[in-house]
C-alpha positions in Angstrom: -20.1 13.4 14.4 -17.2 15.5 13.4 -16.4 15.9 9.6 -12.7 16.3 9.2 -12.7 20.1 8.4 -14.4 20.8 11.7 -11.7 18.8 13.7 -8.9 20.8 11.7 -10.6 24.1 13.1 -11.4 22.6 16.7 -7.9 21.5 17.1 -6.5 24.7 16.3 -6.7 26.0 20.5 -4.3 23.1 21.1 -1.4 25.1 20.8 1.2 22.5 22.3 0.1 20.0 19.3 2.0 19.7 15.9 2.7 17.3 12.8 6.6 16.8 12.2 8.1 17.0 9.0 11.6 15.6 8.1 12.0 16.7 4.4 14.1 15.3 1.9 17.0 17.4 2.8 16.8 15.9 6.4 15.5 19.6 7.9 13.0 18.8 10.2 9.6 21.4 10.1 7.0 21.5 13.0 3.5 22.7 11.9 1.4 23.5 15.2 -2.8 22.9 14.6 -3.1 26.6 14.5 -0.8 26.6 11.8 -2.4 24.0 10.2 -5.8 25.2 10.1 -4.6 28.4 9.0 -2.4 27.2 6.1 -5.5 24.6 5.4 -7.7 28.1 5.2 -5.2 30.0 3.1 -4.7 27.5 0.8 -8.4 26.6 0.3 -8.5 30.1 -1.0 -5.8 30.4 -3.2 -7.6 27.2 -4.8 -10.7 28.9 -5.0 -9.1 31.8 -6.7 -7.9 29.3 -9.5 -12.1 29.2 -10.5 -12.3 25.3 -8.6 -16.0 24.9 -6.6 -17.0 22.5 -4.8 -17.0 18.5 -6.0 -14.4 20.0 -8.3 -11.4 17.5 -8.9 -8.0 18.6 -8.1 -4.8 16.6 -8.8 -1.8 16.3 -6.1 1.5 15.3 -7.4 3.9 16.1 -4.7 7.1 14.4 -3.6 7.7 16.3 -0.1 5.3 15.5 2.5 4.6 18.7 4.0 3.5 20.4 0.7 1.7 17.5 -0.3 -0.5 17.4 3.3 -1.1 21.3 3.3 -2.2 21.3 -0.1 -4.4 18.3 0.7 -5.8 20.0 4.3 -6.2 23.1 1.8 -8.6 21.3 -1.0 -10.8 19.3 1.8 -11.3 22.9 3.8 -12.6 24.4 0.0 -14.9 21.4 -0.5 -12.7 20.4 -3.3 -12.5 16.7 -4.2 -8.8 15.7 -3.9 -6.9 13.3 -5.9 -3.6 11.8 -4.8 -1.4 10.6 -7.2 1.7 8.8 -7.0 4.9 10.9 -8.0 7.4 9.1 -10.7 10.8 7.2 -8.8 13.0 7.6 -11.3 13.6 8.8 -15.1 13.1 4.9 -16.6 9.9 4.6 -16.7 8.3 8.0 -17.6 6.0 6.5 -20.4 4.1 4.2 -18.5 3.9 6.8 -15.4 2.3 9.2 -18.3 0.0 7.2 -19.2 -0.5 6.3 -15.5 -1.3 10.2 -14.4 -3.0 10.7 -18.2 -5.6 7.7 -17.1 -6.1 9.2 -13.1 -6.4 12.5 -14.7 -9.4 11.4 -17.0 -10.9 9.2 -14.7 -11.0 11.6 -12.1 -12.2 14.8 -14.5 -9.7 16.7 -12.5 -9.4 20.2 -14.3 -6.2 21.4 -12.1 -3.1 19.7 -10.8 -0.8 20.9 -8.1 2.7 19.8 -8.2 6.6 21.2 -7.8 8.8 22.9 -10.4 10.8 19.6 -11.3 7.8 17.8 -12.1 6.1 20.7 -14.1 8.6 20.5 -16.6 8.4 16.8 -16.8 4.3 16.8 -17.0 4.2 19.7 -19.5 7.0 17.5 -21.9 5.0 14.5 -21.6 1.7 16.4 -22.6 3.9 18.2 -25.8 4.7 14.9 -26.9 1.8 13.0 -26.8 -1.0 14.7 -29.0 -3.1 12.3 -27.7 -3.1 13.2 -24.2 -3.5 16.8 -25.3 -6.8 15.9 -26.7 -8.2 14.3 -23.5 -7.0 17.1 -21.1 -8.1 20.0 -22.9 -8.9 22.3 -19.8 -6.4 20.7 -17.9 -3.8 23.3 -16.0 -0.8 22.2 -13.9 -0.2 24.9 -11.4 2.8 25.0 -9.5 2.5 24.2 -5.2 4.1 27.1 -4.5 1.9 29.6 -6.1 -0.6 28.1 -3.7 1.5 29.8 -0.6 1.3 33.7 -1.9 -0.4 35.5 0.7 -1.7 38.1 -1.6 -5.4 38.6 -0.4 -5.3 35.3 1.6 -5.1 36.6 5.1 -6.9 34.3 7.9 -10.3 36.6 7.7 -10.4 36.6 4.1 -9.7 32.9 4.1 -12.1 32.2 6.6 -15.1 34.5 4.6 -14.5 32.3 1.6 -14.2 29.4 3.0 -18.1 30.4 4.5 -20.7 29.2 1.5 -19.4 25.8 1.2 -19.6 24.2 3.9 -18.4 20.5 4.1 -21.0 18.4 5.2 -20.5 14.3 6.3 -21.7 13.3 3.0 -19.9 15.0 1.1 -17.0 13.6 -1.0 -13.9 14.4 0.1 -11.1 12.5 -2.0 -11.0 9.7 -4.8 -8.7 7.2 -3.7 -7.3 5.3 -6.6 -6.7 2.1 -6.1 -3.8 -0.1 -6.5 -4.4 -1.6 -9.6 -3.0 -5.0 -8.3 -5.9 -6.5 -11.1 -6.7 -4.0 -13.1 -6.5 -0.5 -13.9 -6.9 2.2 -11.1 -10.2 3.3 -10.4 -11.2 6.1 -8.0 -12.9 5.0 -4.8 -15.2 7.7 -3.8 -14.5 8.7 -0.2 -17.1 10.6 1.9 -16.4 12.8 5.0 -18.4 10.6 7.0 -16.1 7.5 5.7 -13.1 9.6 7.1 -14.4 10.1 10.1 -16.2 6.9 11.0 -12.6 5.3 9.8 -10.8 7.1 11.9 -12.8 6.6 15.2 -12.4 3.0 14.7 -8.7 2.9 14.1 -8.0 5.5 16.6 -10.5 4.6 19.4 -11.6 1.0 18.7 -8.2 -0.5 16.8 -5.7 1.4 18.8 -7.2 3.2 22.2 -5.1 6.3 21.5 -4.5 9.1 23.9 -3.4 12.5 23.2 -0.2 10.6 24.8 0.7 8.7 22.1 2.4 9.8 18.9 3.2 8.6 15.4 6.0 7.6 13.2 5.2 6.9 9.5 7.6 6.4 6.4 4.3 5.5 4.0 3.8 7.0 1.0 0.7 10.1 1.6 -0.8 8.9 -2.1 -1.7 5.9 -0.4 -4.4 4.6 2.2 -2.8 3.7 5.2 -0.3 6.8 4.8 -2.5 9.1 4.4 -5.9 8.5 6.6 -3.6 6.2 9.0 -1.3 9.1 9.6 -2.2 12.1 8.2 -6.0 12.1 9.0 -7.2 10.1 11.8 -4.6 11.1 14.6 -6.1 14.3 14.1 -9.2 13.2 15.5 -7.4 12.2 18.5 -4.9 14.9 19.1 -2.1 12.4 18.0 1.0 14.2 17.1 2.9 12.4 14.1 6.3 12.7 12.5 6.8 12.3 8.9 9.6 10.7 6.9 10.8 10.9 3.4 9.7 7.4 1.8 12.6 6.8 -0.1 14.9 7.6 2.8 13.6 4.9 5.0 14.2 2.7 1.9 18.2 4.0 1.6 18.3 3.5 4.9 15.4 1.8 7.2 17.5 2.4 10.4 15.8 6.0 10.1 12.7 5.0 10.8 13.5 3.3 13.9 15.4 5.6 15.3 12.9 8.1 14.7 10.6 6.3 17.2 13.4 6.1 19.7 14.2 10.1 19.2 10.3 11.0 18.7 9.2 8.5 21.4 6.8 6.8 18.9 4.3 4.8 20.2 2.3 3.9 17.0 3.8 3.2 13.9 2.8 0.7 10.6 4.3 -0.7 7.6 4.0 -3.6 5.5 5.7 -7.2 5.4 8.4 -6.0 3.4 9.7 -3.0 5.4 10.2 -5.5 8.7 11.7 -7.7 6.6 14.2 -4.9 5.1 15.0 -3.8 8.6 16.1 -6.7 10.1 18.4 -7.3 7.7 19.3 -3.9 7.1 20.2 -2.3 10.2 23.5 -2.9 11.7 24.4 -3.6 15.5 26.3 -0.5 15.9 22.8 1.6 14.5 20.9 0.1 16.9 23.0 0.8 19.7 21.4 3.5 21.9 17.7 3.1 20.9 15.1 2.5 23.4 12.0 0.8 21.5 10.3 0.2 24.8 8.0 3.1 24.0 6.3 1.0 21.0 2.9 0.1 21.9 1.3 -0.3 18.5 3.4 -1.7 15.9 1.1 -2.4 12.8 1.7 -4.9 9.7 -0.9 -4.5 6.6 -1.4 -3.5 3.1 0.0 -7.0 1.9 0.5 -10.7 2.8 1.8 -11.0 6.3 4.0 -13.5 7.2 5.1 -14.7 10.5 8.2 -15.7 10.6 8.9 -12.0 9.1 7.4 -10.7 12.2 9.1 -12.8 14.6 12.5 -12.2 13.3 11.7 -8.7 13.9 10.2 -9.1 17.2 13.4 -11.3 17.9 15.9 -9.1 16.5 14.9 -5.7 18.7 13.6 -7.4 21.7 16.8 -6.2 23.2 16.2 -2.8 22.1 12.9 -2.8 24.5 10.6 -4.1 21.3 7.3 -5.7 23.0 6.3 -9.1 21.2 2.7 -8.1 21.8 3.2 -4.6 20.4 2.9 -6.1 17.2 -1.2 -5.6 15.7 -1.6 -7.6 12.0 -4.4 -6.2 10.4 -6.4 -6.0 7.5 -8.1 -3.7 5.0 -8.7 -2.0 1.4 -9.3 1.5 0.1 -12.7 0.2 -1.0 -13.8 0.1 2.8 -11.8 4.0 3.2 -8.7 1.9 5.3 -9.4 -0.2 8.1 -11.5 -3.2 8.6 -10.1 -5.4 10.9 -7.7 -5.1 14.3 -5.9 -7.6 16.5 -6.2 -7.1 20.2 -3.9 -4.7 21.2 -2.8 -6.8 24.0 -2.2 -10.3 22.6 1.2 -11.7 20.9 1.5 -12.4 17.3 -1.3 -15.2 16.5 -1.4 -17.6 13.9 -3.1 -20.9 12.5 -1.5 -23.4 11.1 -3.3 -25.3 8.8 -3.3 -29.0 6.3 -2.0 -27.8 2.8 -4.4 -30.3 1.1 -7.6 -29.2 3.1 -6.9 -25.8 1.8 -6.9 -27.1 -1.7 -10.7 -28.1 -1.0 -11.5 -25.0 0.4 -11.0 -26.1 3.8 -8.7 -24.9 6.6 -8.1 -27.5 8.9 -5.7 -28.0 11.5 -2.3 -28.9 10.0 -1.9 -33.1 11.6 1.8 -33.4 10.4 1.5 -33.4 6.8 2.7 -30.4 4.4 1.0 -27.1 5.9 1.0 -23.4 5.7 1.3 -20.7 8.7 -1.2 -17.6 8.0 -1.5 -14.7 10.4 -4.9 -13.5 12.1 -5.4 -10.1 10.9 -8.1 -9.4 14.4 -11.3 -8.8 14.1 -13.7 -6.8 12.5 -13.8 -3.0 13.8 -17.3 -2.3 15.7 -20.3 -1.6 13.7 -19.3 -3.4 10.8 -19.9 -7.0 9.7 -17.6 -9.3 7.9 -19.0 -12.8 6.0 -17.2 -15.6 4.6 -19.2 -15.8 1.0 -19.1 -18.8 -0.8 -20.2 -19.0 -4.4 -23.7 -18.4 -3.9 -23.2 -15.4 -1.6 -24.7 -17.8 1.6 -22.3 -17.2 4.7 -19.8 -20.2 5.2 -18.3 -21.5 8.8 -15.7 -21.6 10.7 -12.7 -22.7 8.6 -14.6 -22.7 5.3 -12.7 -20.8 2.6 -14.7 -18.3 1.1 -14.4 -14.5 -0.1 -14.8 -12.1 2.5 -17.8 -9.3 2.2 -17.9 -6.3 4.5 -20.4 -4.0 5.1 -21.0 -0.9 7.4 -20.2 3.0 7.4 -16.5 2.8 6.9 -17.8 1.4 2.8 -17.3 4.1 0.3 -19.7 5.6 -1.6 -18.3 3.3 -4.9 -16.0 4.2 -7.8 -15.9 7.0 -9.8 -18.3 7.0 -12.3 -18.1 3.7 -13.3 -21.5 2.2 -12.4 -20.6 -1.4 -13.5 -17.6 -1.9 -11.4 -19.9 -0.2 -8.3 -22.2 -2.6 -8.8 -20.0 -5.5 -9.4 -17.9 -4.8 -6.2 -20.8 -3.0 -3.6 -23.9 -3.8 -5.3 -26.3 -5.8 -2.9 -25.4 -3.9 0.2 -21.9 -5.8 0.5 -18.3 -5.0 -0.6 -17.6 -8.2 -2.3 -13.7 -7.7 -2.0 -12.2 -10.4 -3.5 -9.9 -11.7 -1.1 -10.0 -15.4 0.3 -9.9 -16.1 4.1 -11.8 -17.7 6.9 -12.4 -17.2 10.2 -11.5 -19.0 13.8 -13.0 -18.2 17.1 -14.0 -14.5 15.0 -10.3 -14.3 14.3 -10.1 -13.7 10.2 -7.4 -15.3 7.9 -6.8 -14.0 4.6 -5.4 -16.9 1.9 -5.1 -14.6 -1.1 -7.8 -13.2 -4.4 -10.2 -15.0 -5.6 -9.6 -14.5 -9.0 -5.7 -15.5 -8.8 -6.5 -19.1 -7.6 -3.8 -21.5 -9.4 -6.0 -24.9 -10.5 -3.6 -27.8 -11.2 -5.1 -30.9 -11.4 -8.5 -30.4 -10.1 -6.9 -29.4 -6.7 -6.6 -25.0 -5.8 -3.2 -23.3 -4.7 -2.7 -20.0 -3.1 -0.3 -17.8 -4.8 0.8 -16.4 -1.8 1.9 -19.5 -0.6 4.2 -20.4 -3.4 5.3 -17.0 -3.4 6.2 -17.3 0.7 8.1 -20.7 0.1 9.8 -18.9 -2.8 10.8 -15.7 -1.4 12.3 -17.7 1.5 14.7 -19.2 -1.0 18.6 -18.3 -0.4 19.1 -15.5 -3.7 15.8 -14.5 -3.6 14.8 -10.9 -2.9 12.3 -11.1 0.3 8.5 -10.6 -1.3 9.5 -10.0 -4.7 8.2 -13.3 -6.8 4.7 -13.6 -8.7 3.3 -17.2 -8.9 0.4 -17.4 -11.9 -0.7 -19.8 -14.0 -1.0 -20.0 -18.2 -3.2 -22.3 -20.1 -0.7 -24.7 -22.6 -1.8 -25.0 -26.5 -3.8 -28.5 -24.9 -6.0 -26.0 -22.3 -4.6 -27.6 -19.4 -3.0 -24.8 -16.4 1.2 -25.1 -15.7 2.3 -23.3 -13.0 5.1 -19.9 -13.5 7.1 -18.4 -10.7 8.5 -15.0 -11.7 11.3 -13.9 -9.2 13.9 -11.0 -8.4 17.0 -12.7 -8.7 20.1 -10.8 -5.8 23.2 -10.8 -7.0 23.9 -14.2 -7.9 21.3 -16.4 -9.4 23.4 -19.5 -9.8 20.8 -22.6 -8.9 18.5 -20.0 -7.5 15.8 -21.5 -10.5 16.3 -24.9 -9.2 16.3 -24.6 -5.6 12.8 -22.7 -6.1 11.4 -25.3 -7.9 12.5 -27.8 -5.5 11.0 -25.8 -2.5 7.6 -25.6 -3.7 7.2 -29.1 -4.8 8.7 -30.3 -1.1 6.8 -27.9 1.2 3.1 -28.4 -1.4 3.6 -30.6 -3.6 3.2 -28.5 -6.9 5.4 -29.2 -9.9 6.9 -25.8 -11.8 6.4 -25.6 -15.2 8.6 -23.1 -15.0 10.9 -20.3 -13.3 11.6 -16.6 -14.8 14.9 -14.8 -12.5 14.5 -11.1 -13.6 16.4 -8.0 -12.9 16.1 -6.4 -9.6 13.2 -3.2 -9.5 11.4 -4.7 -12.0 9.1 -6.5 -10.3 5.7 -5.1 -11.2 3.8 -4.0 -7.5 1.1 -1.7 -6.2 0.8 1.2 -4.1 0.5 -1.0 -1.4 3.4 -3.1 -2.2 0.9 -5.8 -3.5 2.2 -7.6 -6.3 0.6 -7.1 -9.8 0.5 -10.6 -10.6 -1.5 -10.1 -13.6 1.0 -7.5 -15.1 3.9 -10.0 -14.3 1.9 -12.6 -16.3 1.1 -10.6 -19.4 4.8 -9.6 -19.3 5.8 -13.1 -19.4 3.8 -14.3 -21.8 4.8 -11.2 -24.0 8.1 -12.0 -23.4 8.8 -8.8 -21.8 10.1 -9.8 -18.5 13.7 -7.8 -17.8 15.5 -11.3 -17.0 18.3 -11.8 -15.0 21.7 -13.2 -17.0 24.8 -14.7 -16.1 27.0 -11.9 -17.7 28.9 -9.3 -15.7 27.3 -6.9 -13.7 27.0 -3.5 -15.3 26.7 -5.0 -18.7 23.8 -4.5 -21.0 22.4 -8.0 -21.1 21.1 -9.8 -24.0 17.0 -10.3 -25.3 15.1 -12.7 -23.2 17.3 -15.3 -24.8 19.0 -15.0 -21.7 16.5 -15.7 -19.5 17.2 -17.6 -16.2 14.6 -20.0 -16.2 13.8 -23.8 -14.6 11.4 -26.2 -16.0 10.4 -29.0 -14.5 12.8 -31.6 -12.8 15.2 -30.6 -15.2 16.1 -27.1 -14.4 18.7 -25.1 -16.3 20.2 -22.6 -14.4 22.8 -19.9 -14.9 25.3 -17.7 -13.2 25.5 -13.8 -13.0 24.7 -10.6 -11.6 22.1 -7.9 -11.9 21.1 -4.2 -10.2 23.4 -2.4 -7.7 22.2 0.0 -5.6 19.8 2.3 -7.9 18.3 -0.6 -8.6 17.7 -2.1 -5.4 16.5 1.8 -4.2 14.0 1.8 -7.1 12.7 -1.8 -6.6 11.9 -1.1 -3.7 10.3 2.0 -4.1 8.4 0.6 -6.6 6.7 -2.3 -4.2 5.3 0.8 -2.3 3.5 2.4 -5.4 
């Protein structure tokens, strides 16, 4: 077994191979694997020079992808613990991104961070501001990437001599992966070399049955899971080449990533609900007119709810374009378990089960029988050499179609978080990763409904969020996946039910229509509807909604609501609020966002 240092420096002979990167600027830059290994070796010493051993923590905030991944290679070659952290989307927000990196910074111990000149001067005026973050980085320095490139003393030989008494073994860490913070706040999955690699086999040889043949397409952010081990480290492994596109230019314009595959002749490529639901309404006949999608063999959904009629309109919309319905491969997984845990079969079409509404209620997922029911999508099975359970309450494995939290155990777990030994033990003590998410299984086949801890309980009977959110993200003026569906205790104790959604442009009866969707399609009665402003919708890295965020906010009365003045106008305390309670639902016209907005939104479902 392989770690990934040793695969960087055995792929080096391979001459013909090389990662693609399409900067910001739209120049495109080929790194060969010789060049990679040798920029991974020069780098690895520069860091070394800076005084960092190995286990030491160092910080990556970089927006351009091929500085981030060579500076990334560089710390894994040095034995140096990488961190990956999210950079900031826009001026609005800086305070809460501070305090963001501030809390990753601690949390990790990281005693260096490597970023770019713009970002520098940011980070250094946050820290002058803010005494208090002074005082917990002390030792911190922020150290510019491109001090990392100087070549002074950093030749390959003396590279490779310093790279000689630390070697990288499989159990040694090799990143903190901080998670979304979709429940609370980020903490740093410890991941192992021998995670990495046994991950990789699985998604690359078990999941996907890649040849040197194929080659990748990826728009995903590199601070995040399936961006960074789906595409940056386990096609190494098997000689995949990849190309690399800006993030935020796939959100300006999604027809870039398609046409990427068509120019790059992409056969694997992933993204979450959201993106396939962005690109079938975003790109236009006369975009799509010369591409040839008929190389697509591996067209992955994860890294939030999936939903099927999403994928088919996809499916449908390209199919003329050479799209493959049974190119498309739902799966599931969680930085806890280093990326992957499940896979559909490569070869079958999109499946799903439909299932009773009020079954699910009990806990139960039974054939829908012409009632109210709910489509979920088979995320696969579980990769080889791993196990997966359906828990219920007491831990005890439950059966087919019993709703229960899934557990998951096997070499792909991470070591834990961070040094925080209660959350370890809380989430992987006992031998299982207790995940928290809700699903059952058919035939092997696993279904995820949603976390356990975000269960809506109205009168004695249990709702999904995600399913209130699907039925109200399908409603005509909202924005596709961007709605929250909580609950709040009254003064009396008893649970009402909240939908917080992006409003588009008009939000005339958009309150109303929401509230009579849900209670048509399940039968739950809204307390109440919140239409806010578009990009404000609080979300992970990995698009998931932060449903508990959105709930403080609306009980703080901090939501950024949506208001029925003219767009462009500064609208009015949450007075304005476009909100529906009950049967009788008062709603309001007006406009909110433009195209800033809709960038940044966006951007933000993908932190």
């Amino acid at each position: 077994m392989r770690t990934f240092v040793e695969v960087l420096q055995q792929n080096s002979v391979h001459a013909d191979r090389a990662v693609t990167f399409v900067r910001s600027s739209g120049e495109e830059r080929a790194i060969s694997y010789a060049e990679l290994w040798l920029e991974a070796r020069r780098r690895a010493y520069a860091l070394r020079k800076l005084g960092l051993r190995k286990g030491d923590r160092v910080a990556l905030i970089l927006t351009e992808a091929d500085e981030f991944v060579l500076t990334f290679v560089g710390a894994l070659t040095a034995g140096i613990v990488a961190v990956p952290m999210y950079p900031p989307q826009s001026l609005a927000k800086l305070e809460a991104y501070g305090e963001t990196v501030q809390h990753i910074l601690e949390a990790s111990g990281a005693s260096v961070l490597v970023t770019n000149e713009q970002l520098k001067e940011m980070i250094d005026a946050y820290l002058a501001a803010n005494a208090e973050s002074r005082e917990a980085l002390p030792g911190l320095r922020v150290v510019l990437e491109r001090d990392l490139r100087a070549r002074d003393g950093s030749d390959a030989s003396d590279a490779s001599h310093a790279a000689e008494p630390w070697r990288v073994s499989l159990d040694d860490l090799a990143f903190l992966q901080f998670t979304s913070g979709s429940t609370s706040r980020p903490k740093g999955v410890m991941v192992t070399h021998r995670n990495l690699t046994v991950n990789s086999h699985a998604i690359m040889f078990d999941g996907l049955r890649s040849t040197p043949e194929d080659r990748g397409v990826s728009w995903l952010p590199l601070y995040h899971d399936m961006g960074l081990i789906g595409f940056v480290i386990a096609p190494l492994y098997a000689l995949v080449p990849v190309m690399f596109l800006p993030t935020t230019a796939f959100i300006r314009r999604p027809s870039l990533w398609l046409d990427a595959i068509h120019r790059f002749r992409g056969t694997i490529t992933f993204a979450p609900n959201f993106a396939f639901a962005l690109a079938t309404r975003a790109v236009t006949d006369a975009q799509a007119g010369s591409w040839d999608l008929s190389c697509v063999r591996a067209l992955g959904c994860g890294a939030e709810p999936i939903q099927a009629d999403v994928l088919r309109a996809f499916l449908r919309r390209f199919s003329e374009r050479g799209l493959r319905p049974e190119s498309i491969l739902p799966s599931y997984g969680m930085a806890e378990a280093t990326l992957a845990i499940t896979f559909s079969d490569l070869k079958a079409p999109l499946t799903t089960d439909r299932v009773d509404a009020k079954a699910m209620q009990a806990g139960k997922a039974w054939p829908a029988n012409g009632g109210a029911s709910l489509e979920l999508v088979s995320c696969g099975r579980p990769l080889p050499c791993h196990e997966l359970i359906i828990a219920g309450p007491d831990g005890s494995p439950l059966g087919p179609r019993e709703v229960g939290e899934i557990w998951v155990r096997g070499p792909s777990v991470a070591a834990g978080y961070f040094n925080e030994p209660e959350a370890t033990e809380a989430a992987f003590g006992g031998g299982w990763l207790r995940t928290g998410d809700l699903g059952y299984t058919v035939a092997g086949e696993v279904y995820l409904c949603g976390r356990s801890k975000d269960l809506i309980i109205l009168g004695g009977k249990n709702y999904f969020p995600q399913d209130i959110e699907r039925i109200a993200s399908s409603v005509e003026g909202v924005r596709d996946g961007h709605c929250v569906a909580f609950s709040c205790l009254t003064a009396e104790g008893a649970e009402r039910a909240i939908v917080v959604a992006e409003a588009k442009r008009s939000v005339a009866g958009v309150a109303q229509a929401i509230t009579q969707a849900v209670r048509a399609q399940l039968g739950v009665q809204l307390s109440e509807v919140a239409l806010i402003k578009r990009g404000t919708l609080a979300k992970t890295s990995s698009g998931k909604v932060r449903r508990r965020e959105m709930k403080r906010r609306f009980e703080a009365g901090e939501l950024e609501v949506a208001s029925d003045i003219d767009e462009g106008a500064t609208p009015s305390p949450h007075g304005d609020a476009i909100r529906a309670s009950g049967p009788a639902s008062r709603t309001e016209g007006g406009r909110a966002g433009g195209a800033p907005a809709r960038v940044e939104g966006v951007i933000d479902g993908i932190q």
